[in-house]
Structures are given as C-alpha cells and as structure tokens.
MDAnalysis code that builds the backbone (N, CA, C; Angstrom):
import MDAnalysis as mda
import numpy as np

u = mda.Universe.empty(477, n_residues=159, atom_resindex=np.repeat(np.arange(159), 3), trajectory=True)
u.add_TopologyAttr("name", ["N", "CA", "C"] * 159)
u.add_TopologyAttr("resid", np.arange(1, 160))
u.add_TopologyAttr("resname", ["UNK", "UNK", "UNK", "UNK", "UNK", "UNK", "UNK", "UNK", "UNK", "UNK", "UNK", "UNK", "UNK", "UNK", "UNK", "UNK", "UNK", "UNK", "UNK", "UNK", "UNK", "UNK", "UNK", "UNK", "UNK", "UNK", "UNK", "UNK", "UNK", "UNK", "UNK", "UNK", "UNK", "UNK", "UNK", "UNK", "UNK", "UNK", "UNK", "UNK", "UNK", "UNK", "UNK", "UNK", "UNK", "UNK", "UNK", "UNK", "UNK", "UNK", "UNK", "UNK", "UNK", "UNK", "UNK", "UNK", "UNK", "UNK", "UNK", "UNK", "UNK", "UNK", "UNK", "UNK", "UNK", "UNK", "UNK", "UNK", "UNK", "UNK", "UNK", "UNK", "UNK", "UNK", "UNK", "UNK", "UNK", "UNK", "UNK", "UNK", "UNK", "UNK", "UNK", "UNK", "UNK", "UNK", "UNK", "UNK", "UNK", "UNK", "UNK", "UNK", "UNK", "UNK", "UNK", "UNK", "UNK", "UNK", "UNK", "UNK", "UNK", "UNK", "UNK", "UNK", "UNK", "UNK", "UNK", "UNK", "UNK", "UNK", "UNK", "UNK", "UNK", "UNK", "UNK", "UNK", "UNK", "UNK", "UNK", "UNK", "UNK", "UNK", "UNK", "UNK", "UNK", "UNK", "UNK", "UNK", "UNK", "UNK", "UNK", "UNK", "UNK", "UNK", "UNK", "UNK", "UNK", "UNK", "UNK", "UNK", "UNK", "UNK", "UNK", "UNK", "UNK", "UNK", "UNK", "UNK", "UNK", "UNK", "UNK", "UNK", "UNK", "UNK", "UNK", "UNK", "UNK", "UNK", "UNK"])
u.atoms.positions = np.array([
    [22.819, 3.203, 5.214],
    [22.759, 1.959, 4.480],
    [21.772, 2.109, 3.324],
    [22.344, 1.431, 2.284],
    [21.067, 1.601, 1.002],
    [21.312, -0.083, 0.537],
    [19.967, 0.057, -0.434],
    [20.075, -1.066, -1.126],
    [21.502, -1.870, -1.864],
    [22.138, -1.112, -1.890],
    [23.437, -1.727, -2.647],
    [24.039, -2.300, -2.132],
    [23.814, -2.481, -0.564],
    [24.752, -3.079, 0.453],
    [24.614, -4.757, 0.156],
    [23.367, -4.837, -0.410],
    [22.512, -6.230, -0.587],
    [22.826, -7.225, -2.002],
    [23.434, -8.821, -1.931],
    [23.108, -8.958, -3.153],
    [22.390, -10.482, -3.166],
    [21.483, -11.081, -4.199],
    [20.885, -12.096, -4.526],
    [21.818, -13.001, -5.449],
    [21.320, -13.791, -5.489],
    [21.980, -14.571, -6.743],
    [20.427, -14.316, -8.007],
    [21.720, -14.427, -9.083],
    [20.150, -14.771, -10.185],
    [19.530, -16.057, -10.210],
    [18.244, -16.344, -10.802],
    [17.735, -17.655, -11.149],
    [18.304, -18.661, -11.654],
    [19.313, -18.002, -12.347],
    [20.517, -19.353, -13.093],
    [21.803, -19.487, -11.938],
    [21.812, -18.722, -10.869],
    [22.751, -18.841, -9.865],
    [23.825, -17.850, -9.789],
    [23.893, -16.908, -10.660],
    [25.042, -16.091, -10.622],
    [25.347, -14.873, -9.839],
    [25.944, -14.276, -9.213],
    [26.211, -13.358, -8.422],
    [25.196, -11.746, -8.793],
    [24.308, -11.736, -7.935],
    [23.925, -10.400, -8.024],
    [23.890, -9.319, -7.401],
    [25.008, -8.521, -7.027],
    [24.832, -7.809, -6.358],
    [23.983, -6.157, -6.598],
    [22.664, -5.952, -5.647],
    [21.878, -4.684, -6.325],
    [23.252, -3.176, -6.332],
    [24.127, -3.268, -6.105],
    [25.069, -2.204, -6.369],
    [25.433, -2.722, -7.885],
    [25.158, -3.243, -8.598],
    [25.540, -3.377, -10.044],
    [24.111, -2.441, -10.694],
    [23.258, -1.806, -9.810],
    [22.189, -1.073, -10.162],
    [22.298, 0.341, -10.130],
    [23.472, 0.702, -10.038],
    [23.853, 1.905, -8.779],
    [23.399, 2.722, -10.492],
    [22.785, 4.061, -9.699],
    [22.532, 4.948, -10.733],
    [20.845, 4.950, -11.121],
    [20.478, 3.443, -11.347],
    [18.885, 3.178, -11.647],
    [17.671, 3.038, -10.531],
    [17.106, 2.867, -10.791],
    [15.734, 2.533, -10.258],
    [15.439, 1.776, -10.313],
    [15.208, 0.893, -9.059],
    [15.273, -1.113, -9.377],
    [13.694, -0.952, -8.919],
    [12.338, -1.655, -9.396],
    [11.274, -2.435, -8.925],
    [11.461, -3.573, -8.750],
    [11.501, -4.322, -6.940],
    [11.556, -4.965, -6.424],
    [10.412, -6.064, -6.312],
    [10.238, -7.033, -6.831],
    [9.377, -7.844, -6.728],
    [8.767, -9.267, -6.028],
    [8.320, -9.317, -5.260],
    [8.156, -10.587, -5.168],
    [7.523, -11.641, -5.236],
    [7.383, -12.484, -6.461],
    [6.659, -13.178, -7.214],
    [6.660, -14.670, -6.898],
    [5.181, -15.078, -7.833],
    [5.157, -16.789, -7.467],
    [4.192, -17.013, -8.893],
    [4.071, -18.179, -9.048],
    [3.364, -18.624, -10.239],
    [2.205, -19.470, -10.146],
    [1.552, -19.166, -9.122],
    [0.675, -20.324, -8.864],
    [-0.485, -19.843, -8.076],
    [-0.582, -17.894, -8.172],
    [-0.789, -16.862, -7.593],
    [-2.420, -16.268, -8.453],
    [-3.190, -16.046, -7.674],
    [-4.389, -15.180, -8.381],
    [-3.698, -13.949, -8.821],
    [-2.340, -13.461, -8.981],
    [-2.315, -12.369, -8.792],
    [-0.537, -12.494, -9.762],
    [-0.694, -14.224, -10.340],
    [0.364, -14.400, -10.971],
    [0.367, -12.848, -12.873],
    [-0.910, -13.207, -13.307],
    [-1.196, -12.243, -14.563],
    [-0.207, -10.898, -14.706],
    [-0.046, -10.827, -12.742],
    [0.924, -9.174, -12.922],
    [2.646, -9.482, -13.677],
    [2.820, -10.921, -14.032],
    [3.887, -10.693, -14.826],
    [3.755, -9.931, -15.859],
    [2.807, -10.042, -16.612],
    [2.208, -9.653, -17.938],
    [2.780, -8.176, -17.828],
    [2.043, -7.684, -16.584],
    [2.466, -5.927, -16.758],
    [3.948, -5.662, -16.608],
    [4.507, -6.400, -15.096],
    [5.991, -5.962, -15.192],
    [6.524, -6.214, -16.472],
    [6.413, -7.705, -16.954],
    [7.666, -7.339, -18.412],
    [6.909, -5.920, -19.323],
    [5.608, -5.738, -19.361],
    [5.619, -4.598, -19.719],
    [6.059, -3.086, -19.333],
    [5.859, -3.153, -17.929],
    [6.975, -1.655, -17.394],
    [8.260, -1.997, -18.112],
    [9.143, -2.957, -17.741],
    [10.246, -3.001, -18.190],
    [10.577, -2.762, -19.175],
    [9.974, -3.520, -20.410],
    [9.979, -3.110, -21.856],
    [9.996, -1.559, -22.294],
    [8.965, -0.736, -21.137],
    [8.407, 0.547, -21.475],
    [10.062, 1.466, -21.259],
    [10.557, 0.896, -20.579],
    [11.510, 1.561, -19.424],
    [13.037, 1.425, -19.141],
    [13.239, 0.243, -19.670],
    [14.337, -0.215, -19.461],
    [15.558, 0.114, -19.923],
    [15.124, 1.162, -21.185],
    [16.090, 1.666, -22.394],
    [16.247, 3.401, -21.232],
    [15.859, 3.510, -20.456],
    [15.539, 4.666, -19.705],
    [15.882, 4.508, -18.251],
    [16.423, 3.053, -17.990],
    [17.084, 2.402, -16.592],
    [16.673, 1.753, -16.015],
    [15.071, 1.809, -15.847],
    [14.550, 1.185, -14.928],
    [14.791, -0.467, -15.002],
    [14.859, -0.802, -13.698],
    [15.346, -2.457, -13.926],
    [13.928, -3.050, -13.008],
    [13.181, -4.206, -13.912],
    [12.571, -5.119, -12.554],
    [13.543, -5.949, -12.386],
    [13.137, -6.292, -10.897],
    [13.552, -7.763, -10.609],
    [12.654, -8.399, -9.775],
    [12.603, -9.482, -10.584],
    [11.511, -10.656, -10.006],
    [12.138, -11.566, -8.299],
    [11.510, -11.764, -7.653],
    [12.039, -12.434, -6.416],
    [11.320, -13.493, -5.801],
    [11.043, -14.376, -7.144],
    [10.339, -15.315, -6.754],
    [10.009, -16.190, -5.060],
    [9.087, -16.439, -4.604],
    [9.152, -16.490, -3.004],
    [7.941, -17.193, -2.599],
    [8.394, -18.943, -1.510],
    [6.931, -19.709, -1.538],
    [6.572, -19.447, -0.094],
    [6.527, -18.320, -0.150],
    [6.272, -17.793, 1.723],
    [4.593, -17.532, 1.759],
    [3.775, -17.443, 0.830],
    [2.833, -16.845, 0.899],
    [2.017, -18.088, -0.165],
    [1.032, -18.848, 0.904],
    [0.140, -19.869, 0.316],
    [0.864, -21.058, -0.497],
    [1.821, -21.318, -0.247],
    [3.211, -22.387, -1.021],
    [2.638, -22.129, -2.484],
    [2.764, -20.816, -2.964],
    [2.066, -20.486, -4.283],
    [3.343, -20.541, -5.513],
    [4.627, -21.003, -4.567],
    [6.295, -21.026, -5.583],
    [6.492, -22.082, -5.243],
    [5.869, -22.873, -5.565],
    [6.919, -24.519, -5.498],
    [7.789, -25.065, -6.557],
    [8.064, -24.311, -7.476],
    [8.596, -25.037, -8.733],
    [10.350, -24.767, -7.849],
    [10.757, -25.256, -9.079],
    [12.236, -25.234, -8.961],
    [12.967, -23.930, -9.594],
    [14.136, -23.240, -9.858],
    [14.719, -22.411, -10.448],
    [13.921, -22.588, -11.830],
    [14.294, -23.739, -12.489],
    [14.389, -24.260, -13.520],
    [12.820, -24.007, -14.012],
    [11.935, -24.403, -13.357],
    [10.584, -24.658, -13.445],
    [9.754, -23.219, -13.755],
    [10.912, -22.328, -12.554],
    [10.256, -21.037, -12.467],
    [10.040, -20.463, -14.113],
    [11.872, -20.208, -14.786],
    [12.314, -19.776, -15.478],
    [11.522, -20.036, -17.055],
    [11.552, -21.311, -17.010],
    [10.017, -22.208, -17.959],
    [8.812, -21.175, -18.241],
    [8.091, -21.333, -16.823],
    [6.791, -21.085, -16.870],
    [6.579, -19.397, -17.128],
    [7.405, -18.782, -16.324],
    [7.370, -17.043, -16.878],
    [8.051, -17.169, -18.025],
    [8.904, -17.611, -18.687],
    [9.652, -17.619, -20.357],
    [8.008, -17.697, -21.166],
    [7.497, -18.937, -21.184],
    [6.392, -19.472, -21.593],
    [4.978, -19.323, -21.664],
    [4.784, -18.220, -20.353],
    [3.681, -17.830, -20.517],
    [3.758, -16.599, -20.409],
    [4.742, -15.786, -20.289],
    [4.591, -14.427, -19.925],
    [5.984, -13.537, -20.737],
    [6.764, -14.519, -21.552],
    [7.550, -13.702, -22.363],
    [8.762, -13.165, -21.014],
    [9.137, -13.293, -19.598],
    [9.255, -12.978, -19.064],
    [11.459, -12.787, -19.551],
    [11.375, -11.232, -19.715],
    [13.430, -11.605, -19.552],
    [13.677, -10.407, -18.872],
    [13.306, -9.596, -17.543],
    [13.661, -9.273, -16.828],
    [14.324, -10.045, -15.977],
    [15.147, -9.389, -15.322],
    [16.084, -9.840, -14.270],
    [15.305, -11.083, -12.754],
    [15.797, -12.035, -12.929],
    [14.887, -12.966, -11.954],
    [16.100, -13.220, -10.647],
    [15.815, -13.583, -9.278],
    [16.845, -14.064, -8.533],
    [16.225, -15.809, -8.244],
    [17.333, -16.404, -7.337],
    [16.885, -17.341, -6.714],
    [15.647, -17.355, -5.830],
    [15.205, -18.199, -5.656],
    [13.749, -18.358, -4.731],
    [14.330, -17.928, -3.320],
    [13.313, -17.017, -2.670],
    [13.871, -16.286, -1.224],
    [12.885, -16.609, -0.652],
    [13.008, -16.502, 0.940],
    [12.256, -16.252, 1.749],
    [11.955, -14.499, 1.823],
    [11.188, -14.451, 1.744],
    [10.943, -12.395, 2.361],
    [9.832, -12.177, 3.472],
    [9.563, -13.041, 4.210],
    [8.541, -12.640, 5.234],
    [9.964, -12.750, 6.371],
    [9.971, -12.484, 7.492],
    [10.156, -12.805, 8.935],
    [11.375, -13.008, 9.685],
    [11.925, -13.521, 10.484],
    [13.363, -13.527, 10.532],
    [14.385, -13.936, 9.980],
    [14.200, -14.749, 9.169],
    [14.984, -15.711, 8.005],
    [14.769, -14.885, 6.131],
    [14.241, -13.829, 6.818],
    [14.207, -13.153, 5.123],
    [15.386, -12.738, 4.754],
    [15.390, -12.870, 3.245],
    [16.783, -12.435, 3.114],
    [16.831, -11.114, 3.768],
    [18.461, -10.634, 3.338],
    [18.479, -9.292, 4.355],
    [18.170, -8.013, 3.579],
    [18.104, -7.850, 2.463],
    [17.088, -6.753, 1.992],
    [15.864, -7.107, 2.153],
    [14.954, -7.696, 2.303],
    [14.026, -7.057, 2.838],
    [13.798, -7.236, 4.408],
    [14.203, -7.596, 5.270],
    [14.557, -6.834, 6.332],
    [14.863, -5.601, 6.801],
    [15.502, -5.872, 5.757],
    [16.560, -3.561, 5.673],
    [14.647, -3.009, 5.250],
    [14.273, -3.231, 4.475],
    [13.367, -2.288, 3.917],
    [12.031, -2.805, 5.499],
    [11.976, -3.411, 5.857],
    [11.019, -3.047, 6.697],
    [11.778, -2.449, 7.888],
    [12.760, -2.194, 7.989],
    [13.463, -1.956, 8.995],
    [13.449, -0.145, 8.843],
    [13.507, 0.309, 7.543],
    [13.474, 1.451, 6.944],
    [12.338, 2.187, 6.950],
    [10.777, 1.291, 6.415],
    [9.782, 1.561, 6.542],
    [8.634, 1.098, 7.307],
    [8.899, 0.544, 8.169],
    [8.260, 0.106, 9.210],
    [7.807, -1.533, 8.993],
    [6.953, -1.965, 9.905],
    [6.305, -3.168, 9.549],
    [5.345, -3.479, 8.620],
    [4.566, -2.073, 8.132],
    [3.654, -2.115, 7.070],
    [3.692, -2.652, 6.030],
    [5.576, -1.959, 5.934],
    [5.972, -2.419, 4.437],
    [6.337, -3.609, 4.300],
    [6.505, -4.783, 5.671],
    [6.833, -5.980, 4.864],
    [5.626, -6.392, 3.922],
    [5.784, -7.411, 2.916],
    [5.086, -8.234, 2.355],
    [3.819, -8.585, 2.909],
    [2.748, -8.776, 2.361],
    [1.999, -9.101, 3.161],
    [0.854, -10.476, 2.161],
    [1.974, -10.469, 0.988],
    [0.891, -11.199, -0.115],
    [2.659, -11.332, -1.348],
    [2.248, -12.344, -1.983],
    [3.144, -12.373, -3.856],
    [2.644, -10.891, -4.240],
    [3.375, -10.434, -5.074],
    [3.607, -9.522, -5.833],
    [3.816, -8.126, -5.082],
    [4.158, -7.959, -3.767],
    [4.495, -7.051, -2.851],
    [5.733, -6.163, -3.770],
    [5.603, -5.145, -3.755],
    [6.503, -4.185, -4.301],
    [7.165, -3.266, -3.524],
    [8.705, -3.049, -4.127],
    [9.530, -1.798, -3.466],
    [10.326, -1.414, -4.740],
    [10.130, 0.383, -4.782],
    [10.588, 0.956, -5.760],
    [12.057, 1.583, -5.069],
    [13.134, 1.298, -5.884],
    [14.540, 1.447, -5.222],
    [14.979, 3.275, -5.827],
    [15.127, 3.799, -5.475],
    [16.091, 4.823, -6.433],
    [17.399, 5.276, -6.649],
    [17.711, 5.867, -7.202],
    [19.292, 5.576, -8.301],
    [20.433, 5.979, -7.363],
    [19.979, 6.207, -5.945],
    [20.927, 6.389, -5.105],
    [20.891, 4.987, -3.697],
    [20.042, 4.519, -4.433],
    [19.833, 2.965, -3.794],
    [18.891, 3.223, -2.429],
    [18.160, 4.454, -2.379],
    [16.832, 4.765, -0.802],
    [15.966, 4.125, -1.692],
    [15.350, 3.335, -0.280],
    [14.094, 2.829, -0.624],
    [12.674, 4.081, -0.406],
    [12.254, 4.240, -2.235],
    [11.642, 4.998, -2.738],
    [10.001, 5.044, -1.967],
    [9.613, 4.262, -2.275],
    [8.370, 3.862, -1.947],
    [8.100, 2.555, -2.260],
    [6.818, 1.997, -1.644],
    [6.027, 0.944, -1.013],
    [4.964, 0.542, -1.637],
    [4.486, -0.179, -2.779],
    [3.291, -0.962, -3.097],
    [2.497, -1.923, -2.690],
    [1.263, -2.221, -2.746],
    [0.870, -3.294, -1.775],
    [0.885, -4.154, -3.479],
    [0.623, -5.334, -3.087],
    [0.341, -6.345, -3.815],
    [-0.618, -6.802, -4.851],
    [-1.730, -5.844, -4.354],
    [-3.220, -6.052, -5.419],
    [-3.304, -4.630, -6.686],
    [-1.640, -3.644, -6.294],
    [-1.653, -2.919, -7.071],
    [-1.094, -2.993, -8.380],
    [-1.482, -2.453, -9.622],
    [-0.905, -3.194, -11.064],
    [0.369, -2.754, -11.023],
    [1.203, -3.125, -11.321],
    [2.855, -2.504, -11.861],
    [1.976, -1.318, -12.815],
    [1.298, -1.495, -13.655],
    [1.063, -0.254, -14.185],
    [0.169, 0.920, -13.546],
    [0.202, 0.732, -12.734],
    [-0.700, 1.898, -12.057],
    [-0.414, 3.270, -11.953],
    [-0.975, 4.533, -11.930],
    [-0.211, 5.356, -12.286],
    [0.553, 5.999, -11.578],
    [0.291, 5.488, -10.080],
    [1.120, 6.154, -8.936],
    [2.415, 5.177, -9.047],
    [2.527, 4.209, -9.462],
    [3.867, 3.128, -9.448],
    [4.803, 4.231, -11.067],
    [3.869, 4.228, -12.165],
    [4.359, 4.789, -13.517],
    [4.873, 6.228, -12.953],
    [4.187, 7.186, -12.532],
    [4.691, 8.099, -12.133],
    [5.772, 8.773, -11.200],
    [5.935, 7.432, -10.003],
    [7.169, 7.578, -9.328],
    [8.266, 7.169, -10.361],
    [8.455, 5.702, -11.320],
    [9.566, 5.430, -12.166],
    [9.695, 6.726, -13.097],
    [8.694, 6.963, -13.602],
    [8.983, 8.698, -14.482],
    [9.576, 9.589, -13.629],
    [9.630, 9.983, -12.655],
    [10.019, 10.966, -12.272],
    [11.275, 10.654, -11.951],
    [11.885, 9.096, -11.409],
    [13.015, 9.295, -10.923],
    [14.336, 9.181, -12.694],
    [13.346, 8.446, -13.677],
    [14.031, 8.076, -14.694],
    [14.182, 9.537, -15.490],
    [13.280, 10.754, -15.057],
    [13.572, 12.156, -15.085],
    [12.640, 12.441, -16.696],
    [11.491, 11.575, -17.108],
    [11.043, 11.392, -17.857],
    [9.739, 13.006, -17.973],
])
C-alpha cells in the first residue's frame, strides 16, 4: 500500500486524490492558524516556490485536533493563509489526524511508521516519495526549511 491509495478533498471541496501526485514528492502537512508555530507557513510556501518547478508538491492539512488552534471555516482558512502568508500551495479540507477517526492516510503512515510518527503537535510533517513510500518523518518544531527536510526533497527531486 502507498500513499496513492488515499484521497482528500481540496479546501474549495474538490476531489483530491494523492495518486494525482504519482511521480512527485508530496510534503504532508498539518496545519492550523491560530498556532505558535502558525509563521511555518511563511517557509512552506517558500519550499514550494523553491521546488515546485522541480515537483515537489506541499500540501497543507489544515486540522483542529491539537489545542482547537483551526477553528475557522474552509473559507476563513483560505482568507487568512491567502492574506497573511501569500499561501497557493495545495490546501485540503479540515481533517482530523490524531486517533481513530483520522483520516485514513494518516493512519496508514503511523501504521507504517510506528506510533512515533503520529502527530503529536500542528505542523507535524510527512515527506511522501515519487513512488508514493512514506519517506520520512518530521516533528513539528522543525522548519520546512531545515536542512535535513531540504536535503531529503533534493535528493528525491534528484537535484
């Protein structure tokens, strides 16, 4: 089983399935806006920008599982990252990702990498690769730009 088996809807509601990724390197995100730890939009649209012409895809996964730090609406979300963060990477609907009711990718990925890797905070990361294995595991207080996150997307984007 790989990531492609899995799909979200986007923030505006439309069908996403991560097999429309097949080939790239998806950074998996899961975000909130109301977060000490919200600023890391700033960097993802910057990986993306850096990267995106080269495959790499974020996607944001907005999620009020952690301190009700996502209460806005789709609508609200889409606003406030447009507005303060320039944000036009790929966004989904608001998910659950902690526990038995998480959606089912991330289930699969703690199921893959143990319990460590669930979430444990907003901005929890999973780097996908272009054959849809879950790559590796970020914790949450780490920057999207960091160089162990930059250096796994380089290597798989063959940079």
């Amino acid at each position: 089983m790989t990531a492609y088996q899995f799909e979200f809807r986007t923030i505006r509601g439309e069908a996403l399935p991560l097999s429309s990724f097949e080939g790239q390197p998806v950074l998996v995100v899961n975000t909130a806006s109301q977060c000490g730890l919200t600023p890391q939009y700033r960097e993802l649209q910057g990986l993306w920008e850096r990267y995106k012409g080269k495959g790499l895809v974020v996607l944001g996964v907005p999620s009020n599982d952690f301190g009700a730090q996502e209460p806005g609406t789709e609508t609200e979300i889409v606003e406030f990252c447009e507005v303060n963060y320039s944000v036009d990477f790929p966004m989904t609907e608001k998910q659950v990702v902690i526990g038995g009711e998480a959606h089912p990718f991330y289930r699969w990925a703690v199921e893959i990498a143990g319990e460590d890797a669930a979430p444990k905070w907003n901005f929890h990361k999973y780097l996908i690769g272009p054959e849809g294995e879950l790559v590796n595991v970020f914790p949450s207080k780490m920057s999207p730009l960091d160089a162990a996150i930059v250096d796994e997307i380089e290597r798989l984007i063959g940079t």
